[in-house]
C-alpha positions as a Markdown table, in Angstrom:
| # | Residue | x | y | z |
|---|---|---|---|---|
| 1 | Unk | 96.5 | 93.6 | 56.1 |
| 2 | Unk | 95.8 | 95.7 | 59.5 |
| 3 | Unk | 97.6 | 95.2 | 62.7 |
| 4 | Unk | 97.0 | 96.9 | 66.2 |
| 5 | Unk | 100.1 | 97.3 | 66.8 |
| 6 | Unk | 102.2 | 97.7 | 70.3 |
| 7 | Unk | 105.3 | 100.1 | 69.0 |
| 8 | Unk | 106.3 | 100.9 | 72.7 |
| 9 | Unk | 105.7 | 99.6 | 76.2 |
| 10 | Unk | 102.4 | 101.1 | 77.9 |
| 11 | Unk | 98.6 | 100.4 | 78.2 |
| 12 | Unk | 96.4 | 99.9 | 75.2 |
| 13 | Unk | 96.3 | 103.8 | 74.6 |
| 14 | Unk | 99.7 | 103.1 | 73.0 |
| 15 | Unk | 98.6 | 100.8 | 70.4 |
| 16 | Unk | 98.2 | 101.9 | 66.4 |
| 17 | Unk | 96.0 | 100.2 | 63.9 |
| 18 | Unk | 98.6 | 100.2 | 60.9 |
| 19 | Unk | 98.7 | 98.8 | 57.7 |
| 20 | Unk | 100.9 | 95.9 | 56.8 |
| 21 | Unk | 101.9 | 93.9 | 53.8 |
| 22 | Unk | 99.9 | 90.6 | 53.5 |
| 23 | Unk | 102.0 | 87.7 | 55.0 |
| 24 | Unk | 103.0 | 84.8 | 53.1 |
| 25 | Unk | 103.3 | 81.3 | 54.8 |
| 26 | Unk | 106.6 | 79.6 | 55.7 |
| 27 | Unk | 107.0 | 75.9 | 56.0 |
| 28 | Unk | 104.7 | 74.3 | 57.7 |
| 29 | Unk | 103.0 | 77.5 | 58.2 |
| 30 | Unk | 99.4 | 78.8 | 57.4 |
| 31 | Unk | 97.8 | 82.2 | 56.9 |
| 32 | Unk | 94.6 | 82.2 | 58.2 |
| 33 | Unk | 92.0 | 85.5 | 57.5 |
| 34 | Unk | 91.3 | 86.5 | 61.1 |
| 35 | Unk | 87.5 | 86.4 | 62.0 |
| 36 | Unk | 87.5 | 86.7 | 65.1 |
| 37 | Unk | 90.0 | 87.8 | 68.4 |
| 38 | Unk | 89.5 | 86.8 | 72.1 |
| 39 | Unk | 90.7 | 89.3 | 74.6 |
| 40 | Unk | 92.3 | 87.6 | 77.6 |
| 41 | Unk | 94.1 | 89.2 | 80.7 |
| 42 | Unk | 97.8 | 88.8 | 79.6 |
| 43 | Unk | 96.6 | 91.1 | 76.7 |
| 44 | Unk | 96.7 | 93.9 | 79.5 |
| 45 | Unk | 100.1 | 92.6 | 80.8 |
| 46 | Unk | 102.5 | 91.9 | 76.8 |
| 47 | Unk | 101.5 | 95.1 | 75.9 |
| 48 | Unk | 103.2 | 96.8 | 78.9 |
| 49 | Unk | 105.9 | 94.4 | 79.4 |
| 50 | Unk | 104.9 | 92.4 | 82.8 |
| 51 | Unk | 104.0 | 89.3 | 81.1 |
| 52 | Unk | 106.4 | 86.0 | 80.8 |
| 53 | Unk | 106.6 | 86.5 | 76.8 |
| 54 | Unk | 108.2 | 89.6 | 75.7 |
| 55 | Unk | 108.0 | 89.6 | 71.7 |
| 56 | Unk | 109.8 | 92.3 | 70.3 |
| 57 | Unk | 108.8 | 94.9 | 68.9 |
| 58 | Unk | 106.1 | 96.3 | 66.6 |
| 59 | Unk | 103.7 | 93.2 | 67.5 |
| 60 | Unk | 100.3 | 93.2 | 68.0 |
| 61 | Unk | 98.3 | 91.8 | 71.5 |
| 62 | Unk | 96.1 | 88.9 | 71.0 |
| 63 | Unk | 96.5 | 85.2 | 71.5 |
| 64 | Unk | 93.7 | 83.3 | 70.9 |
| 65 | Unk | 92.2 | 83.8 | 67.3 |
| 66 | Unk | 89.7 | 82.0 | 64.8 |
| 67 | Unk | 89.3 | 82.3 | 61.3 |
| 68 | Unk | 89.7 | 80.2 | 57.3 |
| 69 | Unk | 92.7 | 79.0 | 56.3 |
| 70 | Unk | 94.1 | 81.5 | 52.9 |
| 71 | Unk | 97.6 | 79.9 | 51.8 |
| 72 | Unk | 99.1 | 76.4 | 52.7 |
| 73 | Unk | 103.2 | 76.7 | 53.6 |
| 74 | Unk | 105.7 | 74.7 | 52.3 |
| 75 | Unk | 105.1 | 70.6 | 53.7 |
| 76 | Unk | 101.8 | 71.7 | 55.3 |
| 77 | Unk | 99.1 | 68.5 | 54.9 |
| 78 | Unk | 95.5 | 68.0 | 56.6 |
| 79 | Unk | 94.3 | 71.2 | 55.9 |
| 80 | Unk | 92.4 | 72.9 | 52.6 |
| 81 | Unk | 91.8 | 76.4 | 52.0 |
| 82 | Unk | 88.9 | 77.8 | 53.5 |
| 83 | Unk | 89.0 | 75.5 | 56.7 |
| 84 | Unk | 87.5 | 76.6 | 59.3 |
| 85 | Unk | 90.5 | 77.2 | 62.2 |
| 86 | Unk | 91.2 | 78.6 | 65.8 |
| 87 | Unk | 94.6 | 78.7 | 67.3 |
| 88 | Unk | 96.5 | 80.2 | 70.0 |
| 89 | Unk | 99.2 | 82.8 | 69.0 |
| 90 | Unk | 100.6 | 84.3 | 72.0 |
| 91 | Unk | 100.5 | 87.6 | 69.9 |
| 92 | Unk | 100.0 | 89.2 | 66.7 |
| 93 | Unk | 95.6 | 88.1 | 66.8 |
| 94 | Unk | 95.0 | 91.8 | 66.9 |
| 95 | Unk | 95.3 | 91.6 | 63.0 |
| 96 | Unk | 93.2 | 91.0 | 59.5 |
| 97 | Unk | 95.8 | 88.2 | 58.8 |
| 98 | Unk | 98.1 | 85.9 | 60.9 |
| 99 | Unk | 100.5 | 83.3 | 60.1 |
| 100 | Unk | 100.2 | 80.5 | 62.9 |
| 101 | Unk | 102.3 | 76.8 | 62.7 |
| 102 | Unk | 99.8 | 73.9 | 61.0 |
| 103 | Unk | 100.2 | 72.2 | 64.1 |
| 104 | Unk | 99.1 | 75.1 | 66.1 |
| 105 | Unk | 95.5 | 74.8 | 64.6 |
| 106 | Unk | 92.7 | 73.5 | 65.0 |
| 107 | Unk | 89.3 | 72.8 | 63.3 |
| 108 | Unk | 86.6 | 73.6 | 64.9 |
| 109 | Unk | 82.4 | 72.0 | 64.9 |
| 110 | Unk | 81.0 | 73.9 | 62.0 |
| 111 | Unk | 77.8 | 74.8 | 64.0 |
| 112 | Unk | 80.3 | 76.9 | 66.4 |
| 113 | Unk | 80.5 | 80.8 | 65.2 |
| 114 | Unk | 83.6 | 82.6 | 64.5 |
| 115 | Unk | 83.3 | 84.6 | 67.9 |
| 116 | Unk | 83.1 | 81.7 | 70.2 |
| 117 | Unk | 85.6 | 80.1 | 68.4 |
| 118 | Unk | 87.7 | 82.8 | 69.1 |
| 119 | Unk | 86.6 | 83.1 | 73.0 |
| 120 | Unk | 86.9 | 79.1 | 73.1 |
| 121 | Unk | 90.1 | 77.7 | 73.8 |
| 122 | Unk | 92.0 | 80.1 | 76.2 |
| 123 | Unk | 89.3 | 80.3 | 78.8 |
| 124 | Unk | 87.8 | 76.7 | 78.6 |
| 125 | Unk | 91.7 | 74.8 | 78.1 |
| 126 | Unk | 92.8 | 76.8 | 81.4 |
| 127 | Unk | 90.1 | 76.0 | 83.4 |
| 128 | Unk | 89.2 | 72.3 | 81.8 |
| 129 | Unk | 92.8 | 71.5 | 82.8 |
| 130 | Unk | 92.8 | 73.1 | 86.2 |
| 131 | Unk | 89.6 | 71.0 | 87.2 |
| 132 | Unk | 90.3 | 68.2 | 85.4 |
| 133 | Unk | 94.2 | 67.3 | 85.4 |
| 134 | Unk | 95.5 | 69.6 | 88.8 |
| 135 | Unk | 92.5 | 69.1 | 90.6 |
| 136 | Unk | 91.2 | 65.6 | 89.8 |
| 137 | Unk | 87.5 | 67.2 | 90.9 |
| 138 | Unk | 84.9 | 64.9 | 91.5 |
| 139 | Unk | 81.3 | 64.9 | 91.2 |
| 140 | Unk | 79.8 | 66.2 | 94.8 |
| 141 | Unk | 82.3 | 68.1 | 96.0 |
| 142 | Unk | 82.8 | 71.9 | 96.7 |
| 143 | Unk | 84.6 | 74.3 | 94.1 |
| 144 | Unk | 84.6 | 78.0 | 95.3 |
| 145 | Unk | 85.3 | 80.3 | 92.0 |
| 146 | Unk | 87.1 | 83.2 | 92.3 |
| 147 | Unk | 86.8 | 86.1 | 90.0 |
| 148 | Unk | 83.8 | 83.9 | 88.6 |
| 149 | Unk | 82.1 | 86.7 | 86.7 |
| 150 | Unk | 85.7 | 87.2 | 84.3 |
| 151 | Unk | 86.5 | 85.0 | 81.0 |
| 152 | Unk | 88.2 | 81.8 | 83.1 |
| 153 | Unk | 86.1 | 82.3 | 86.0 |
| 154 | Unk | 82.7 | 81.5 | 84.0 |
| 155 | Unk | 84.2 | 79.0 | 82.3 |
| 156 | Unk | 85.0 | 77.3 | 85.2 |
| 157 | Unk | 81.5 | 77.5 | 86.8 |
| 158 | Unk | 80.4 | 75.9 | 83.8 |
| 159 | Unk | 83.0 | 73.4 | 83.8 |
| 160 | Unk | 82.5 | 72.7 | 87.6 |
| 161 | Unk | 78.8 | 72.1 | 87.0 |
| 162 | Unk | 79.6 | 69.9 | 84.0 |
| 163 | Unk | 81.6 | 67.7 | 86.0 |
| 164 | Unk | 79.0 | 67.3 | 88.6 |
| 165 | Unk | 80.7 | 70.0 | 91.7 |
| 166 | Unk | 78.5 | 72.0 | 94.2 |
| 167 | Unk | 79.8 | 75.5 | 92.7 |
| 168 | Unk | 80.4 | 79.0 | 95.2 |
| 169 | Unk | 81.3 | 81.8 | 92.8 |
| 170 | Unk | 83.5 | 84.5 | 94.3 |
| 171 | Unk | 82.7 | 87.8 | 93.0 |
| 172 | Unk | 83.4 | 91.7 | 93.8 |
| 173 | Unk | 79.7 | 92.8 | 92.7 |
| 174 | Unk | 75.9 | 92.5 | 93.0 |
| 175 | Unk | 75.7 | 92.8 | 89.3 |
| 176 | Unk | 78.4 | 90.1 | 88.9 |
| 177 | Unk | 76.7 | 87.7 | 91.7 |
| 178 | Unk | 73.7 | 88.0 | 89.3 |
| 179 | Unk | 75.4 | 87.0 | 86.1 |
| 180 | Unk | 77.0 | 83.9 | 87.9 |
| 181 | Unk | 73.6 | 82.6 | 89.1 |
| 182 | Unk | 72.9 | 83.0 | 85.5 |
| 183 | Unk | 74.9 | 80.9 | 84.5 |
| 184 | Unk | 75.0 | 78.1 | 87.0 |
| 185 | Unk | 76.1 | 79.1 | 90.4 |
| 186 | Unk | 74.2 | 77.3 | 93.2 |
| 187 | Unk | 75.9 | 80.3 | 95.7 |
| 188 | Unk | 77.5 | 83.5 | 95.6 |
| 189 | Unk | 79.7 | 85.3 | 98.1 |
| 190 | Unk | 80.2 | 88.8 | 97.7 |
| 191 | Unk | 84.0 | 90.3 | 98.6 |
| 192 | Unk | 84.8 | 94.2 | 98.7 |
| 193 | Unk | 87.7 | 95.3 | 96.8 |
| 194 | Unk | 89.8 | 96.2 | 99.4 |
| 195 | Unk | 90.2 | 93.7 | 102.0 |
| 196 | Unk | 91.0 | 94.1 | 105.5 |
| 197 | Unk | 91.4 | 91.4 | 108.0 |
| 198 | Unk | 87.9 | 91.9 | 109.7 |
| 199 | Unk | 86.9 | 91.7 | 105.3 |
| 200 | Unk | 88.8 | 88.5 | 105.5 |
| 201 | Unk | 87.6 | 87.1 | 108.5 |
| 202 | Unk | 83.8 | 87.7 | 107.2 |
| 203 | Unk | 84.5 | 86.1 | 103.9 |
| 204 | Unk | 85.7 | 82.7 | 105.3 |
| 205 | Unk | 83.2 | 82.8 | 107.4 |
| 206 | Unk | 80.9 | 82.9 | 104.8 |
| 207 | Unk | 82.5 | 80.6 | 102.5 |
| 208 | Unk | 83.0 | 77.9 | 105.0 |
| 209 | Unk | 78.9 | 78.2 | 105.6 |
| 210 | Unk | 78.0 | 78.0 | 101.9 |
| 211 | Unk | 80.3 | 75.4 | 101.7 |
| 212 | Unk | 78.9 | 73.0 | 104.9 |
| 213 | Unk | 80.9 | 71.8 | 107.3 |
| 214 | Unk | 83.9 | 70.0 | 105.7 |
| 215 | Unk | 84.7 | 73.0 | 104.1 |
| 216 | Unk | 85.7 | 74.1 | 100.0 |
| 217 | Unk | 87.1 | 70.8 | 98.6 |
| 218 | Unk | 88.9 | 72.9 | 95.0 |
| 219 | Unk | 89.5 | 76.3 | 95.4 |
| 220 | Unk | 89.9 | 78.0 | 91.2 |
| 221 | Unk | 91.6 | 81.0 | 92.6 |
| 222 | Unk | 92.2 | 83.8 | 89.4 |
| 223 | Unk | 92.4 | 86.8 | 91.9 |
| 224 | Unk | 95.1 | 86.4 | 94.0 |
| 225 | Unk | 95.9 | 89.6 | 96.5 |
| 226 | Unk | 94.1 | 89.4 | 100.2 |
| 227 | Unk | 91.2 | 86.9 | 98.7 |
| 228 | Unk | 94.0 | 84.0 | 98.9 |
| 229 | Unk | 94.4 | 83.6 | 102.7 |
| 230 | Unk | 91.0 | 83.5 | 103.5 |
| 231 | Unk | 89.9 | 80.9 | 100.9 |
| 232 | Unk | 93.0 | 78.5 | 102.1 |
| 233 | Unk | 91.4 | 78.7 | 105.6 |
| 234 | Unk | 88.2 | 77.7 | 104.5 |
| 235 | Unk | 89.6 | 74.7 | 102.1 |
| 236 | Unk | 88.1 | 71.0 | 103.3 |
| 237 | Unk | 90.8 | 68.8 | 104.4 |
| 238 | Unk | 93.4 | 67.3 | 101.8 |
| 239 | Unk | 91.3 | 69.9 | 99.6 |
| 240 | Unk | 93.3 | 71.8 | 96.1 |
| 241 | Unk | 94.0 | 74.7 | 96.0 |
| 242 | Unk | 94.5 | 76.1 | 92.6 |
| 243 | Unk | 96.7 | 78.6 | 91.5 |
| 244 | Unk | 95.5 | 80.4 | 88.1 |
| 245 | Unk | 96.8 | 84.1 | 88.5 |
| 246 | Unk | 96.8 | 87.0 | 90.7 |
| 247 | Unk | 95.7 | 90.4 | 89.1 |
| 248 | Unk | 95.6 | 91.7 | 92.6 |
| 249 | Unk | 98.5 | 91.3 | 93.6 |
| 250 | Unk | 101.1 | 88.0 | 94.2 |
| 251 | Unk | 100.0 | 86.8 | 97.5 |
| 252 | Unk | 101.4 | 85.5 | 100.6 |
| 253 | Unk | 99.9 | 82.6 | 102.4 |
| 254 | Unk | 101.1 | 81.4 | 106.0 |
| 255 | Unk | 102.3 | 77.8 | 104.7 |
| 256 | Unk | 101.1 | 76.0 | 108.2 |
| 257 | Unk | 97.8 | 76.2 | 106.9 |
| 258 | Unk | 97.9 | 73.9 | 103.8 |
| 259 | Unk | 99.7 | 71.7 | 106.7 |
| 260 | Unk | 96.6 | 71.9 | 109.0 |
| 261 | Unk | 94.5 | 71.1 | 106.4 |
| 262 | Unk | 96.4 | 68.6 | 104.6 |
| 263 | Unk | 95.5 | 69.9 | 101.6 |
| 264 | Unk | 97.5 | 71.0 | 98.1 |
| 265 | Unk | 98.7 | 74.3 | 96.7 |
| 266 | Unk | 98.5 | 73.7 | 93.0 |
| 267 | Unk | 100.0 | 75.7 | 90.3 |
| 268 | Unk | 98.1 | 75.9 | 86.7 |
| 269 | Unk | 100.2 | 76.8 | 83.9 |
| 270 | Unk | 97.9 | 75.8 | 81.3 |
| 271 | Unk | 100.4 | 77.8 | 78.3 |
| 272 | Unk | 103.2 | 75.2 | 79.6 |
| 273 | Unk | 100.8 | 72.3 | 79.7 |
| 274 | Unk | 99.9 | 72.5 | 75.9 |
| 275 | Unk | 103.8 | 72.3 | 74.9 |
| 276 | Unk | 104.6 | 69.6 | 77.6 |
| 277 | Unk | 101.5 | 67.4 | 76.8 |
| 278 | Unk | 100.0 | 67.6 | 73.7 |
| 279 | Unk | 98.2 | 64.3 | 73.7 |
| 280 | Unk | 96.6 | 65.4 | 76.9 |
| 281 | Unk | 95.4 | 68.6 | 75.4 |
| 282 | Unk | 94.2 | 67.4 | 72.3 |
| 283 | Unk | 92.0 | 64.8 | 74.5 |
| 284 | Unk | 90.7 | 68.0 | 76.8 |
| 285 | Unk | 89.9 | 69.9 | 73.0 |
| 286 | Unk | 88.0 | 67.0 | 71.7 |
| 287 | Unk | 85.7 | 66.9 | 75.0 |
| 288 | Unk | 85.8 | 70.3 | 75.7 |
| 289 | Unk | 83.8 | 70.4 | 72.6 |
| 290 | Unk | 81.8 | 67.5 | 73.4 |
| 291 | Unk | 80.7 | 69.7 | 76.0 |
| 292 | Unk | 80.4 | 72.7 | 73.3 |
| 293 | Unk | 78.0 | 70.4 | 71.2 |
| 294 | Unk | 75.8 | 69.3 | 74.4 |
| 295 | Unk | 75.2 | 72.6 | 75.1 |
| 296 | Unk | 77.0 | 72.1 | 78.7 |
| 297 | Unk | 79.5 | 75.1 | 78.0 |
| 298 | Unk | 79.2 | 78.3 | 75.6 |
| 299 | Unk | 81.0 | 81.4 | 75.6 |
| 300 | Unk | 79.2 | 84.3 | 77.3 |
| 301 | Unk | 80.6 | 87.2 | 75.1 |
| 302 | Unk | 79.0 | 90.4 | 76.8 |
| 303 | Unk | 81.1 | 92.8 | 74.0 |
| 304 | Unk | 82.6 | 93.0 | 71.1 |
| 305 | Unk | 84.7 | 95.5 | 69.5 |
| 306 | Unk | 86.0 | 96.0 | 65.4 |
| 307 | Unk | 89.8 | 96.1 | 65.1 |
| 308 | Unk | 90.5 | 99.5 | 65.1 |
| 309 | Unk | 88.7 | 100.2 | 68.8 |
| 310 | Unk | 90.8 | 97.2 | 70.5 |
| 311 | Unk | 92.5 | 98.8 | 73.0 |
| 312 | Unk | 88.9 | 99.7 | 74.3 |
| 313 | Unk | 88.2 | 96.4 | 75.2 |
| 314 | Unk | 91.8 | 95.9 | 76.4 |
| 315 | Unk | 90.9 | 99.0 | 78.9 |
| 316 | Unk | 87.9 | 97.6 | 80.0 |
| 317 | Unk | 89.4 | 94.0 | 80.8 |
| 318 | Unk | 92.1 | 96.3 | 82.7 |
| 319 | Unk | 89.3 | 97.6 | 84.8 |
| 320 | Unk | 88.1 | 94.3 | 85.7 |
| 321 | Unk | 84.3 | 94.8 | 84.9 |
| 322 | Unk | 83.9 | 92.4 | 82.6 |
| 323 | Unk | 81.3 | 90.1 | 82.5 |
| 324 | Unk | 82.4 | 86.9 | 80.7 |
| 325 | Unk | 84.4 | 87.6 | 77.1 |
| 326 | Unk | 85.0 | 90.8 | 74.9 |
| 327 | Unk | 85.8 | 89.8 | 71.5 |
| 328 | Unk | 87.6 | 91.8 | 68.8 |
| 329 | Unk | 85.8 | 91.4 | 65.1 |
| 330 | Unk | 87.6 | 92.3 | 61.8 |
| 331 | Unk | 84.9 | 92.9 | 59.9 |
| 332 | Unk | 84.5 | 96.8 | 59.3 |
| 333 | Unk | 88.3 | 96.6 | 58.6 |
């Protein structure tokens, strides 16, 4: 087998495609033969050691893979070889093989390709259970998106429109303002980069008159940074503000407002959510590709890369000009 492998801590020009010995199963373990990789933002972070998981050393980046079931371990029942399968890994996807736990996968519709298998669960799970279980959102109301033109942000504009929400993507571009209306946005506000409090001040101000007068009633925040006190100001009241991730920076919010607005600050940790509530996640799978099937919700993969050019598409998630997903093939490996 090949493996991109991290062998020290740094950013993805550090990784080396190497050559492995093909893994055997344990119990209750399967091998799958990769297909297909998604590339998701804590791939920027494990590599370099800021993320929560810290596997040690060689490993390779990528959590989220799809691909057919090879070798059955030791116990292992419900599954043939040459099933169809996509799991979450944490690490070691950036590989022509992986061994995953049987529990940890899943079959997916047989009309679904590899690569949006592979750009499926991650993106859709996190933002399916943000709207869904932290937010409660309901049809008619407000959801401003924030970093709607990246991997969670789409898949929560699709999401929102699925669940029947007035949708305001946040975005740092023309170009990305475009792809949102694209794919569903009925409004887009455009933020610079760099924020100063006049930059702030202008950006409520416009979110608050996209939104009407009551206000955003969910905020999906995956930014962070100086974007995160300007959207709580222009929440409706006992509005949700959600908490996904902040790759510009941790942010910090004068607390008095979520008391004038009676609203909620709402942490998502959809990784924690699938351990602590399986029954809940397999119910947000099975309608999450309801949704799939409907045509409601499909992976916008703008790239893809073959194994051995992976850190490319770990450098251009790092740059934060991604439109949608990047996905890593194994084919010409």
């Amino acid at each position: 087998m090949q493996a991109l492998l991290s062998v020290a801590p740094g950013g993805p020009e550090t990784l080396e495609l190497t050559t492995l010995p093909d893994p055997q199963p344990g119990k209750g373990q399967l091998v799958i033969g990769v297909k297909a990789a998604g590339v998701n933002f804590p791939d920027t972070l494990i590599i370099q050691d800021l993320y929560q998981i810290k596997p040690p050393r060689p490993f390779a980046p990528g959590g989220e893979v799809s691909g057919e079931v090879l070798a059955l371990g030791e116990g292992v029942t419900g599954f043939d070889l040459g099933d169809r399968v996509l799991a979450l890994t944490g690490h070691d996807g950036f590989a022509t093989h992986a061994t995953i736990r049987s529990d940890a996968a899943i079959r997916f519709p047989d009309m679904m390709p590899y690569q949006d298998a592979a750009c499926f669960i991650f993106t859709y799970g996190t933002s399916y259970h943000a709207l869904k279980d932290r937010a409660a959102i309901k049809p008619g109301e407000t959801l401003l998106v924030l970093g709607a033109a990246g991997g969670v942000g789409s898949a929560a504009i699709e999401l929102g429109k699925a669940l029947g929400a007035k949708v305001i993507a946040g975005v740092s571009s023309a170009e990305k303002a475009e792809f949102c209306c694209q794919i569903g946005a009925d409004e887009v506000v455009i933020y610079p980069r760099d924020m100063d409090k006049d930059a702030q001040k202008a950006f409520a101000a416009e979110v608050k008159k996209l939104a009407g007068h009551n206000g955003v009633d969910v905020v999906y925040d995956a930014v962070g940074g100086a974007l995160a006190e300007p959207s709580l100001r222009s929440m409706a009241w006992k509005g949700r503000y959600l908490v996904v991730g902040f790759p510009a920076g941790i942010p910090q919010v004068p607390l008095n407002l979520a008391l004038l607005k009676g609203c909620q600050i709402v942490g998502v940790f959809w990784g924690a959510s699938v351990f602590r509530e399986p029954k809940s996640h397999a119910k947000n799978v099975e309608e999450l590709f309801e949704l799939y099937r409907d045509g409601k919700i499909k992976p916008l993969i703008s790239a893809q890369y073959p194994l051995e050019r992976a850190h490319q598409a770990i450098a251009q998630l790092s740059r934060r000009s991604v439109l949608g997903k990047i996905v890593v093939t194994m084919e010409s490996v």
